[in-house]
C-alpha positions as CSV (number, residue, x, y, z in Angstrom):
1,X,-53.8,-106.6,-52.8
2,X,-51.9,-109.3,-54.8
3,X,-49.3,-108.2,-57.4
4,X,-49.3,-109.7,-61.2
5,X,-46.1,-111.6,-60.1
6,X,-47.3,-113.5,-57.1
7,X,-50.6,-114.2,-58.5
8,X,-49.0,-115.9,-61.3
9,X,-46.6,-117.9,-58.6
10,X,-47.1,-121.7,-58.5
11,X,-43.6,-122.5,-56.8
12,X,-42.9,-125.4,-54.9
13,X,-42.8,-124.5,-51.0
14,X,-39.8,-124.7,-49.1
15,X,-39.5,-126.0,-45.5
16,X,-38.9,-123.9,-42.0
17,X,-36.1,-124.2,-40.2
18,X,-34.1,-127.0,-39.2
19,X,-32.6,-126.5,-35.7
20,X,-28.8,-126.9,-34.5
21,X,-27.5,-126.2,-38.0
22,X,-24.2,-124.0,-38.9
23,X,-23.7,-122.8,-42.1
24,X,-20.5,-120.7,-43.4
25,X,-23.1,-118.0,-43.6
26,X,-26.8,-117.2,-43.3
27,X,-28.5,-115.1,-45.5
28,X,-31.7,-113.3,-44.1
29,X,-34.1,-112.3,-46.6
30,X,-35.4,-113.9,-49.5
31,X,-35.5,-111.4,-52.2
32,X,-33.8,-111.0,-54.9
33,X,-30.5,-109.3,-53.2
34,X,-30.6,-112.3,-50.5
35,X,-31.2,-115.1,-53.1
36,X,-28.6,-114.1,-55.5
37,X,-26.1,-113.9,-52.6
38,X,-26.7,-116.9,-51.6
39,X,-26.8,-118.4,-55.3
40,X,-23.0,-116.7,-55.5
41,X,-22.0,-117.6,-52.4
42,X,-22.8,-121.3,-52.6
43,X,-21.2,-121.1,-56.1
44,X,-18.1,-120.3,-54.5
45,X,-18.2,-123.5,-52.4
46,X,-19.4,-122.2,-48.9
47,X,-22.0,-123.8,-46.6
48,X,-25.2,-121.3,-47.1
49,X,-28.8,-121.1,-45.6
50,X,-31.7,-118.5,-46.6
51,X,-33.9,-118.1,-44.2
52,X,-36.7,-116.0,-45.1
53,X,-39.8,-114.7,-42.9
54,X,-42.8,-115.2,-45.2
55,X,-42.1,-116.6,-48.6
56,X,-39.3,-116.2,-51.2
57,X,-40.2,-112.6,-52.8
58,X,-43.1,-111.7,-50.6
59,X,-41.6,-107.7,-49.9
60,X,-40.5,-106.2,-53.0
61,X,-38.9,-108.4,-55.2
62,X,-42.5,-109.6,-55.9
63,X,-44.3,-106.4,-55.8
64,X,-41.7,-104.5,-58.2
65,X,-42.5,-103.7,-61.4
66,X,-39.2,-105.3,-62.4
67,X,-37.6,-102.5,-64.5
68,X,-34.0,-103.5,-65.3
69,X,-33.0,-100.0,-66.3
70,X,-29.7,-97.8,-66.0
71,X,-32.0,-94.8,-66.3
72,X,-33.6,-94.6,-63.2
73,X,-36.2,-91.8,-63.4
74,X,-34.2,-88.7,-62.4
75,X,-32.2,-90.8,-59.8
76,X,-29.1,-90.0,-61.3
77,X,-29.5,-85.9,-61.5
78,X,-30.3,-86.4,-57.2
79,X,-27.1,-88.3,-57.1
80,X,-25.1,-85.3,-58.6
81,X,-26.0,-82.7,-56.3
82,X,-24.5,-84.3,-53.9
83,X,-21.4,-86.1,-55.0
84,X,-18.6,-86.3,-57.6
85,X,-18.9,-87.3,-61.2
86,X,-16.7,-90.1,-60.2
87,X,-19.0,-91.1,-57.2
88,X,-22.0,-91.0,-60.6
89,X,-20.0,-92.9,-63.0
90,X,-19.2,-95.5,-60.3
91,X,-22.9,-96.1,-59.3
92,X,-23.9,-96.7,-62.2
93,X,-21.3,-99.0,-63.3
94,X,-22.2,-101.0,-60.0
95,X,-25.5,-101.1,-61.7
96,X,-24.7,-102.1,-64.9
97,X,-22.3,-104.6,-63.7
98,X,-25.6,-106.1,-61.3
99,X,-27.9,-105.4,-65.1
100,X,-25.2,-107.6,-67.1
101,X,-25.0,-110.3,-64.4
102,X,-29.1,-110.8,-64.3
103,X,-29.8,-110.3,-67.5
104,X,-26.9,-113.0,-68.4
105,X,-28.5,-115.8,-66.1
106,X,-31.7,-115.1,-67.5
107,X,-30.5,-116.1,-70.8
108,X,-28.1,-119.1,-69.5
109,X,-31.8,-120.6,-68.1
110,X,-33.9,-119.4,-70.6
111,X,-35.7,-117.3,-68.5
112,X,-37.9,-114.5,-70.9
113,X,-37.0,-110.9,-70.5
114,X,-38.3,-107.7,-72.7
115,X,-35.6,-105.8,-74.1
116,X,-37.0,-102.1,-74.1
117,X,-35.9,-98.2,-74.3
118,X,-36.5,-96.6,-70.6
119,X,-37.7,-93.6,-70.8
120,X,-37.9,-90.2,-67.9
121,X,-40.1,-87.8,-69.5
122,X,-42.3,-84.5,-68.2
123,X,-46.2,-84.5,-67.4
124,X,-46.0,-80.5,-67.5
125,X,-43.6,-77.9,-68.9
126,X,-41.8,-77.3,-65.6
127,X,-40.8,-80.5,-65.2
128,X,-38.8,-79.9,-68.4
129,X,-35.5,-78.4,-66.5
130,X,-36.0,-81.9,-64.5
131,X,-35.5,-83.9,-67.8
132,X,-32.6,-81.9,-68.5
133,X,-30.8,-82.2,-65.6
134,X,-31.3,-86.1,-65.9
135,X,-29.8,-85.9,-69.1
136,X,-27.2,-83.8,-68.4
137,X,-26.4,-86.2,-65.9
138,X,-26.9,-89.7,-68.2
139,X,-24.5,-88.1,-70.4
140,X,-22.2,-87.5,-67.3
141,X,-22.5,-90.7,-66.3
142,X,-21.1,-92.4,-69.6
143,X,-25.1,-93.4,-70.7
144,X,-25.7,-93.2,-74.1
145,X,-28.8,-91.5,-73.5
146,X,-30.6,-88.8,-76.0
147,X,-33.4,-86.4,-76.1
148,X,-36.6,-87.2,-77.3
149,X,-39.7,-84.8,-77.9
150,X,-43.0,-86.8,-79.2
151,X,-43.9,-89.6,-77.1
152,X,-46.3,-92.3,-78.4
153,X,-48.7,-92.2,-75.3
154,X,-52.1,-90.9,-74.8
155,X,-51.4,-88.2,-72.9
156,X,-49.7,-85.0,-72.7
157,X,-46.1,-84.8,-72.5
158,X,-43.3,-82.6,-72.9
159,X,-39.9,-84.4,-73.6
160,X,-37.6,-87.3,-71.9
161,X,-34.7,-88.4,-72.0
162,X,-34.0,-91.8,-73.1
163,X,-31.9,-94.9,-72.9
164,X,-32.3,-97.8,-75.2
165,X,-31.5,-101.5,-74.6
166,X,-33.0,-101.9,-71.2
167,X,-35.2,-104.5,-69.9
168,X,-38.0,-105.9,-68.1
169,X,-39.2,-109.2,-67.0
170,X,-41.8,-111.3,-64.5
171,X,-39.3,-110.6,-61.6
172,X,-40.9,-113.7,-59.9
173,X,-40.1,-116.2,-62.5
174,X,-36.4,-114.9,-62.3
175,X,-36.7,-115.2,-58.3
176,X,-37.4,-119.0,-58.9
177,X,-34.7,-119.6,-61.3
178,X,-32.2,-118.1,-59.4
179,X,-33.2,-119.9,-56.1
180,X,-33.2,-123.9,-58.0
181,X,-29.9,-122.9,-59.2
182,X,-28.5,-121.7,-55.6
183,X,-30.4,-125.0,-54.3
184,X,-28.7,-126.7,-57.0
185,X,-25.4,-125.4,-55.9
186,X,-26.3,-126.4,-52.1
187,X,-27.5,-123.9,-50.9
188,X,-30.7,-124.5,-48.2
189,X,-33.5,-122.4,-48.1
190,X,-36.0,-122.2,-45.3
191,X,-39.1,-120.4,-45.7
192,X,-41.8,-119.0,-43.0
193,X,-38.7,-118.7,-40.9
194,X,-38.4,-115.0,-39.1
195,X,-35.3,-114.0,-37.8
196,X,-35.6,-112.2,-34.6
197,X,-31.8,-111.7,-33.6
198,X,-28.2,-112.1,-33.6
199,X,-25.9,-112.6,-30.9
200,X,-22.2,-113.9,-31.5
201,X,-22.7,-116.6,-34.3
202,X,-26.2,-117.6,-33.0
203,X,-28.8,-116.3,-35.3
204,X,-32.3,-116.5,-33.4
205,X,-35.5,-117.2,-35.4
206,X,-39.2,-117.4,-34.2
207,X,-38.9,-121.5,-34.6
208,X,-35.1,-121.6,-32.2
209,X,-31.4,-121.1,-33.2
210,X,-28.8,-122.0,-36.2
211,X,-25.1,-120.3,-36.1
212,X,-23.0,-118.4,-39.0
213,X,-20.0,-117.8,-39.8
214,X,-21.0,-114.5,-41.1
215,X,-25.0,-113.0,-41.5
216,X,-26.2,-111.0,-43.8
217,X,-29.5,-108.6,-43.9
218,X,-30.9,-108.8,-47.1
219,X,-33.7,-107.2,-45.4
220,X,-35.6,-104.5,-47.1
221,X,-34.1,-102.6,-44.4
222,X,-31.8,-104.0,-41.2
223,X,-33.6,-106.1,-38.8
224,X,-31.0,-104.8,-36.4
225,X,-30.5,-101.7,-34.9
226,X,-26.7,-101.7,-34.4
227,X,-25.8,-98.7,-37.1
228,X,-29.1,-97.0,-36.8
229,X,-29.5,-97.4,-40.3
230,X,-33.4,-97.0,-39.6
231,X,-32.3,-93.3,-39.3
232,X,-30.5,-93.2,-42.4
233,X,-33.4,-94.2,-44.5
234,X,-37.4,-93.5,-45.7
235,X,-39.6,-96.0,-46.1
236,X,-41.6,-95.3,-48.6
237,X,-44.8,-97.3,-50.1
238,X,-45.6,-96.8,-53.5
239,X,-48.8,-98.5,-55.9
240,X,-49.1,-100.4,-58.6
241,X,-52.1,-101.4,-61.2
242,X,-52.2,-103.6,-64.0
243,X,-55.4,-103.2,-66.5
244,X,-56.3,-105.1,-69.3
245,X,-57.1,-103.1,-72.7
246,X,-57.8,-103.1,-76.3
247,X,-55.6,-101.4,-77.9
248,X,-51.8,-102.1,-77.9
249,X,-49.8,-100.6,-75.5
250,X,-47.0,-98.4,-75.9
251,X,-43.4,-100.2,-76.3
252,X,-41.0,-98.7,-73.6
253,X,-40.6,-98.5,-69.9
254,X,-41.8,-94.9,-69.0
255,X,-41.6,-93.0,-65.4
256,X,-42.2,-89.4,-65.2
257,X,-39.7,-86.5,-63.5
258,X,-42.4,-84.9,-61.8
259,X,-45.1,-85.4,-59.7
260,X,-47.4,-86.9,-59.2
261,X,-45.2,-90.2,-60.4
262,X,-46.7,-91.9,-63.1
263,X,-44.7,-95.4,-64.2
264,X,-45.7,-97.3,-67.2
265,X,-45.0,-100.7,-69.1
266,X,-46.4,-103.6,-70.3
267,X,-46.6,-107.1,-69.3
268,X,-46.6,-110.3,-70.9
269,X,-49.6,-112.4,-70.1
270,X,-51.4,-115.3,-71.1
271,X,-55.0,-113.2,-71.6
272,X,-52.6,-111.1,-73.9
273,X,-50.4,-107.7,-72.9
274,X,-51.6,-106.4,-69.7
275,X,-50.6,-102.4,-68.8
276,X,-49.3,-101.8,-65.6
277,X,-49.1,-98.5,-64.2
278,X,-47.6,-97.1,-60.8
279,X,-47.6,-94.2,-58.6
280,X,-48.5,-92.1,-55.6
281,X,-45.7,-92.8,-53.7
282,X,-45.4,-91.6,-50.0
283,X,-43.6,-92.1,-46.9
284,X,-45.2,-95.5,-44.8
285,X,-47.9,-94.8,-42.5
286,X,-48.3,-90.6,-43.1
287,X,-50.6,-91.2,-45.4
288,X,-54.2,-90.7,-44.3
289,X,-56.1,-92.1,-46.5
290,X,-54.5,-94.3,-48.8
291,X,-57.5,-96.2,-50.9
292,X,-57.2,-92.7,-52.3
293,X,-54.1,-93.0,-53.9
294,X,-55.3,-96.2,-55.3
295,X,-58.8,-94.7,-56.4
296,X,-56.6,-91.6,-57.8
297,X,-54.2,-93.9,-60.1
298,X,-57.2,-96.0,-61.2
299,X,-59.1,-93.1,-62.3
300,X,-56.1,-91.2,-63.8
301,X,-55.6,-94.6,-66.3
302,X,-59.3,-95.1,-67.5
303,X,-59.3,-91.2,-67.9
304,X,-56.7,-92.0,-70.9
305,X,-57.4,-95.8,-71.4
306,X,-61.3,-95.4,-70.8
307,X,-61.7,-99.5,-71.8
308,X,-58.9,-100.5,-69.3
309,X,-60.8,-103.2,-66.9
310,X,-58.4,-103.2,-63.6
311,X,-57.0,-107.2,-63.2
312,X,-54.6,-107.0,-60.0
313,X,-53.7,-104.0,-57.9
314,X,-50.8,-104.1,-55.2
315,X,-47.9,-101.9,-53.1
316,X,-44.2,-102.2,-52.6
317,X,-42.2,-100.8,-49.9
318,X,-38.0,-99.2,-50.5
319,X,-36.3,-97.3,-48.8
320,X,-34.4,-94.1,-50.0
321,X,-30.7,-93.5,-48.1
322,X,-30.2,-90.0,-47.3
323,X,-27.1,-89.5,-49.8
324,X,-28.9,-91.6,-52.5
325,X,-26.3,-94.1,-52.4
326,X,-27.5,-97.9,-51.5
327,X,-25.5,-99.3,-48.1
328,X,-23.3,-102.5,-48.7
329,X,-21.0,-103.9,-46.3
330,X,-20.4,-104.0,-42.7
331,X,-23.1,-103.4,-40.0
332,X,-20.7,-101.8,-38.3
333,X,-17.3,-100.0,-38.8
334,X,-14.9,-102.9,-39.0
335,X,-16.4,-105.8,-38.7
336,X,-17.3,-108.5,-41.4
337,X,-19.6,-111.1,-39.2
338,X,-22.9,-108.9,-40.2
339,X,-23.3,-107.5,-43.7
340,X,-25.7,-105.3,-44.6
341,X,-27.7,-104.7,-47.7
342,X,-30.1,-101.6,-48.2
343,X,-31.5,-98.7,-49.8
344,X,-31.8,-99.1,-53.4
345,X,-34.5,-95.9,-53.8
346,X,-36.7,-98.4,-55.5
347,X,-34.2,-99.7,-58.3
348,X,-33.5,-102.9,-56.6
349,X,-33.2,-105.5,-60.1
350,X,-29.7,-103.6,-60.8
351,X,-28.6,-102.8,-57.3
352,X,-29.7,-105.8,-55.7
353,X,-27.3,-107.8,-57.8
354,X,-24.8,-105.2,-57.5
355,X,-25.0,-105.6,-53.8
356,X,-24.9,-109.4,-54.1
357,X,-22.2,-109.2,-56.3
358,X,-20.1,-106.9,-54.2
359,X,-21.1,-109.0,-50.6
360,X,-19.5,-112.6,-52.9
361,X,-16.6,-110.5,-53.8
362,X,-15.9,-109.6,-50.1
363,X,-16.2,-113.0,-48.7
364,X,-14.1,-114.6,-51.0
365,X,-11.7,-111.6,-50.6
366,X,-11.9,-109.6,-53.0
367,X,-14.7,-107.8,-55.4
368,X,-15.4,-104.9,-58.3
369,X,-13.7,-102.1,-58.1
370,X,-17.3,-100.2,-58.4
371,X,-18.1,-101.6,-54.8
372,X,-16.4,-99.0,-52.9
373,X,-19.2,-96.6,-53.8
374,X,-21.7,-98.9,-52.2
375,X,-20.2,-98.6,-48.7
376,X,-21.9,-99.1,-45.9
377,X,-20.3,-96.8,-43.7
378,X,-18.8,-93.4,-45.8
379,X,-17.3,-90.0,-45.2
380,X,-19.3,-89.2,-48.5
381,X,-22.6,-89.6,-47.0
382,X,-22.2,-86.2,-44.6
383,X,-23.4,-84.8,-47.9
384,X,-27.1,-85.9,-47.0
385,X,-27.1,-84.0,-43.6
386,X,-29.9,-81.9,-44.8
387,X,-32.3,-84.8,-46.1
388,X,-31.0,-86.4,-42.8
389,X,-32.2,-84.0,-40.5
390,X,-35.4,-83.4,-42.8
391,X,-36.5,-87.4,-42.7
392,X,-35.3,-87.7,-39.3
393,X,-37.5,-84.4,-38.2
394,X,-40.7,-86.1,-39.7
395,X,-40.1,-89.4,-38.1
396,X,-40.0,-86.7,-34.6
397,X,-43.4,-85.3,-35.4
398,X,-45.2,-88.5,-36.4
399,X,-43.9,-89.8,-33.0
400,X,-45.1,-86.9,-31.1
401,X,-48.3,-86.2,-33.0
402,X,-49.5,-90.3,-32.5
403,X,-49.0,-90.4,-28.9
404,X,-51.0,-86.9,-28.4
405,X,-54.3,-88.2,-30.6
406,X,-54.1,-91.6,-29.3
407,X,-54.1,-89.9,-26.0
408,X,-57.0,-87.4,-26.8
409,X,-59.7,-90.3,-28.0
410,X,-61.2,-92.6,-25.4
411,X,-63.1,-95.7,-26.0
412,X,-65.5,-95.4,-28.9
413,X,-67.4,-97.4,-31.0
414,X,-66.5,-100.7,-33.3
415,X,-64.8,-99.4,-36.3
416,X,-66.9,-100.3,-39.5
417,X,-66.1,-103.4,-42.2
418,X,-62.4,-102.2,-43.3
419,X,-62.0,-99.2,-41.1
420,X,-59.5,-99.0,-37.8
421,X,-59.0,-96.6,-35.6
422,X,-56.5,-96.0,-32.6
423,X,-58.0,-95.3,-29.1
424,X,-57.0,-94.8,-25.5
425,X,-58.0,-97.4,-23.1
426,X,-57.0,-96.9,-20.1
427,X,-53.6,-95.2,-20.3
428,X,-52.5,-97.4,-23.0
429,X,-53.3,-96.6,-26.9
430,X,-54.8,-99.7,-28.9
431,X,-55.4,-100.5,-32.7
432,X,-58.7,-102.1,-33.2
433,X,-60.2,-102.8,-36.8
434,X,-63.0,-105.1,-38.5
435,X,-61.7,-106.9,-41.7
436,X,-64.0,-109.5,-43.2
437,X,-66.9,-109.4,-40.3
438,X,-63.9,-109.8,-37.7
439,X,-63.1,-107.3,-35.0
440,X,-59.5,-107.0,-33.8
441,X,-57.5,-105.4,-30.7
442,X,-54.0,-105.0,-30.4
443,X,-51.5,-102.4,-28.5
444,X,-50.9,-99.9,-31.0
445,X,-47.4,-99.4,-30.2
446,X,-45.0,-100.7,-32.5
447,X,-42.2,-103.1,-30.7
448,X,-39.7,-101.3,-32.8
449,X,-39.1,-98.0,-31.6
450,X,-42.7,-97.1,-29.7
451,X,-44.4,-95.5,-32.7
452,X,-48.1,-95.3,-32.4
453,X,-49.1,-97.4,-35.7
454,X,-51.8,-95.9,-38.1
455,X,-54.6,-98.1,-40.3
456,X,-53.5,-98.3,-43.8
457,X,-56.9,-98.5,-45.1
458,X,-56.1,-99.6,-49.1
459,X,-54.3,-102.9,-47.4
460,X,-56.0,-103.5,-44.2
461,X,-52.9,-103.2,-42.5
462,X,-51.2,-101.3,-39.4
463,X,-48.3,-99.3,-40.6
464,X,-45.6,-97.3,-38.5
465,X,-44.8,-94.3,-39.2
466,X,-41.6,-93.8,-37.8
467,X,-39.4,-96.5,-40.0
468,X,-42.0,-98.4,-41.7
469,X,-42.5,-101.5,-39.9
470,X,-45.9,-103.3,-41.3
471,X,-48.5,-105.5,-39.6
472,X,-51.3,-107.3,-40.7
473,X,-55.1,-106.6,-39.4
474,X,-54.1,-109.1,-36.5
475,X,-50.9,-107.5,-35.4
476,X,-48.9,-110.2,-37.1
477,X,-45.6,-109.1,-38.7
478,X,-45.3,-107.9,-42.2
479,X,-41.7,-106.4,-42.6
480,X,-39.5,-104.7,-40.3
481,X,-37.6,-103.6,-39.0
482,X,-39.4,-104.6,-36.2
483,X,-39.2,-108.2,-35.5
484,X,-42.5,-109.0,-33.2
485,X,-46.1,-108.9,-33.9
486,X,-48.0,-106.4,-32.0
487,X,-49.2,-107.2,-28.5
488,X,-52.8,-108.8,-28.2
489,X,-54.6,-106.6,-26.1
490,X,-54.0,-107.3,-22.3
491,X,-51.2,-108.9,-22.8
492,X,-48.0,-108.7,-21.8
493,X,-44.1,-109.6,-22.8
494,X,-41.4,-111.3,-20.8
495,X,-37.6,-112.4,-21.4
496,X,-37.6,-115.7,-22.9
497,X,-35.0,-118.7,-22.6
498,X,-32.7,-117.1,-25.1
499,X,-32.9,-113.8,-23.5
500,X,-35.6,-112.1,-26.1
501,X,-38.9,-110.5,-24.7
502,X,-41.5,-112.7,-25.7
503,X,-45.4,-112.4,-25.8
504,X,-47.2,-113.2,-22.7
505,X,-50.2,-113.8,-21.2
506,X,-50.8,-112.6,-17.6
507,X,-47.7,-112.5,-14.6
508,X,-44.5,-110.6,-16.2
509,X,-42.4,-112.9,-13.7
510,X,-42.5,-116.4,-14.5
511,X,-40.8,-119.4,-16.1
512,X,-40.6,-121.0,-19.2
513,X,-39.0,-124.0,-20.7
514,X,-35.7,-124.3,-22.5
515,X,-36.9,-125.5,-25.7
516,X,-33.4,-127.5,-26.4
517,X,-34.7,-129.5,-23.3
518,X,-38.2,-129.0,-22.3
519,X,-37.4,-128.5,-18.2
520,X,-39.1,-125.7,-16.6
521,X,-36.0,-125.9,-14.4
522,X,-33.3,-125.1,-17.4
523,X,-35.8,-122.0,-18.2
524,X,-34.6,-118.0,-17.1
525,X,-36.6,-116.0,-14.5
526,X,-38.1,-113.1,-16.6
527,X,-36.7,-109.9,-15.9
528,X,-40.1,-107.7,-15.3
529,X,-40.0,-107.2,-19.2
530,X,-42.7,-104.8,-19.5
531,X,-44.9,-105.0,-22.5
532,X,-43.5,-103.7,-25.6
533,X,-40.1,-103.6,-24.6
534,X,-37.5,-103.5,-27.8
535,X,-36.0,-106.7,-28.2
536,X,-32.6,-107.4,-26.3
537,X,-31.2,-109.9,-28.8
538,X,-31.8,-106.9,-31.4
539,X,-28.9,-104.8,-29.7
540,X,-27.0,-107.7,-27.7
């Protein structure tokens, strides 16, 4: 499942990492919170390095459907039930600030961008009151928004809400532009370079060690557990379509206040405007069946664009705070080495850059008076108890319920051509699946937090269900917030040279070489890691 965006990607590669650096400050994550960080940090005149896992925009900055909107479905009505107008008005000015910012470099580099009217309208009459509130809301806010009844789409509808002079682009070709100009600013960005952990100033990657001044997680969501903010967020994965089709499409950017969600805009494109639609969101790994939800969206299109032949078809992953409010700042309570940058409920073009923004305006001491909303650590966000206890009560069950049917089904037979199942062998559960003619085993507990992963069957991948760590059909890493690869059957992990536990292959007590000298003598005696311990240089 490739997305419009990185299909379209013909961007220059950029190196892994160089060893023994130090920069002013590492950014982790190359997105486009962590690239325009480092593009306004390097600006500034500090010493910055991007190190990103995969490739620059492989999470969700490339699997977005890249709507640059102050109207933000009925985000803004869910922010008002639990905080002040103030709180609202100061959100969203963090978001126009990050839209004014983007949407200015885009035109300083000639980058092309859609200027369009977003739209939150219902699918039925009850989700009518829904509208409202949004609207009542926008208005709150200090959105010039209005009320709109007749809608030009195919469909039946009843009302939105509307905010004109919003915008949409190829979030991908923005990506690149802003990462030549951080480059061009000297900033360094390393690509196919995982971080792993950070201890002191020494940031540890799969390929060895660089140090920081300060770090910061533009992560999807914290590749560290030091402020648990894995239990202040849900992970959820949500699809998207794009369709080619006949007729024109519909100006605007449309999502709809009730469920099930149904996004909608159009797309520039070479074979002419393509229509992209999105949907079926749900929390990572609870889904059971989730070539459904694609099935479901594809249907529900041709049903109302019956010529629409399907071109690309893809997922995203965000992650919702329990307040509604996006974390940005410390890590933890007063301390600046580690910044944090998370939970934009899938808005991430405006608050990404809002983030950035607010993370340059800290370093260089001092920043928007919006920023204080964004706060990583908040008295305000005891208002979101009750989604707390709700998000944190399902990650309980889908703990407890994995362990007992791994533990109820034995060894059985090889899962079919793009099935995979989760079996018992022995007294240890294992994830085995067949993806193009080629049968895989691996332990089935996530290194995270010991969730039993579950076969996301639309993308051939292993999904927890607990926080929404992701692995390919081979157990190698995805997106965290894990930070290792699932065990290969039969194997087990040890403590490595720089204290992390590592892979291994037989005896849990052995040696291995420093890789800063290549003596088996200067190694560590492993510490009877046993396998799929959580990493200690994730806590240290």
């Amino acid at each position: 499942m490739t997305s419009l965006w990185l299909d379209r990607v013909h961007a220059k590669p950029y190196p892994t990492l160089e060893l023994g650096l130090r920069f002013d400050h590492v950014i982790v994550g190359g997105g486009i919170t962590g690239v325009t960080t480092a593009l306004l940090l390097a600006r500034g005149g500090a010493s910055v390095a991007l190190l990103e896992a995969r490739s620059l925009g492989a999470a969700a900055t490339g699997n977005t459907t890249a709507k640059v909107s102050l109207l933000q479905g009925t985000h803004l009505s869910s922010i008002a039930k639990k905080h002040s107008e103030a709180t609202l008005r100061a959100y969203v000015e963090a978001n126009r600030a990050g839209q004014r910012w983007l949407l200015g470099f885009c035109a300083d580099h000639g980058i092309d961008i859609q200027r369009e009217s977003a739209f939150t309208y219902a699918q039925t009459p009850s989700g009518t009151a829904r509208v409202e509130a949004e609207f009542a809301a926008c208005r709150a806010a200090g959105l010039d928004a209005d009320r709109v009844y007749e809608l030009e789409l195919p469909f039946p509808t009843y009302g939105a809400v509307r905010v004109e002079g919003q915008a949409q682009f190829d979030p991908m070709a923005v990506l690149h532009g802003l990462a030549a100009n951080a480059e061009s600013h000297g900033a360094v960005i390393f690509e196919n370079t995982r971080v792993v952990g950070v201890k002191g100033d020494v940031v540890h990657t799969e390929h060895g060690e660089i140090r920081a001044g300060s770090v910061v997680l533009a992560t999807g969501t914290p590749i560290l557990d030091r402020g648990g903010f894995f239990a202040r967020l849900e992970p959820q994965r949500s699809y998207a379509l794009a369709f080619e089709v006949p007729e024109p499409i519909q100006r605007g950017m449309y999502l709809s206040a009730d469920q099930p969600t149904r996004s909608l805009r159009y797309a520039p494109d070479p074979r002419g405007e393509l229509l992209l639609v999105g949907g079926n969101g749900h929390v990572v790994g609870r889904e059971p069946d989730t070539r459904s939800q694609v099935d479901d969206l594809i249907e529900w299109t041709q049903r109302y664009w019956p010529e629409a032949e399907l071109t690309h078809q893809w997922s995203a992953q965000d992650y919702s705070p329990i307040d509604g409010l996006p974390y940005v700042g410390p890590l933890l309570p007063g301390s600046e080495h580690i910044l944090v940058a998370t939970g934009y409920s899938k808005w991430g073009m405006t608050n990404g850059v809002a983030a950035a923004l607010a993370i340059a305006g800290r370093a260089f001491g001092g920043g928007p008076e919006w920023a204080g909303v964004l706060e990583s650590w908040r008295l305000r966000e005891l208002t979101g108890l009750a989604t707390a206890a709700k998000a944190n009560g399902g990650v309980g069950l889908a703990m407890v319920s994995g362990w007992l049917r791994a533990g109820l089904h034995g060894d059985g037979p090889t899962p079919a051509e793009g099935a995979g199942t989760v079996r018992r062998t022995g007294l240890r559960p294992v994830a085995t699946c067949t993806v193009d003619g080629k049968t895989t085993t691996v332990s089935a507990i996530c290194p995270h937090l010991y969730g039993i992963v579950a076969w996301n069957d639309a993308e051939k991948t292993w999904d927890c269900p607990l926080h929404g760590s992701r692995f390919s059909s081979d157990g190698s890493m995805l997106e965290g917030p894990a930070t290792r690869p699932l065990t290969p059957r039969d194997r087990g992990t040890f403590i490595g040279w720089d204290g992390r536990c590592r892979p291994g292959v037989g005896r849990l007590d052995r040696k291995v070489p420093d890789p800063g000298t290549g003596g088996v003598e200067d190694g560590v005696r492993y510490r009877g890691c046993r396998a799929d311990d959580p990493d200690p240089a994730r806590s240290a």
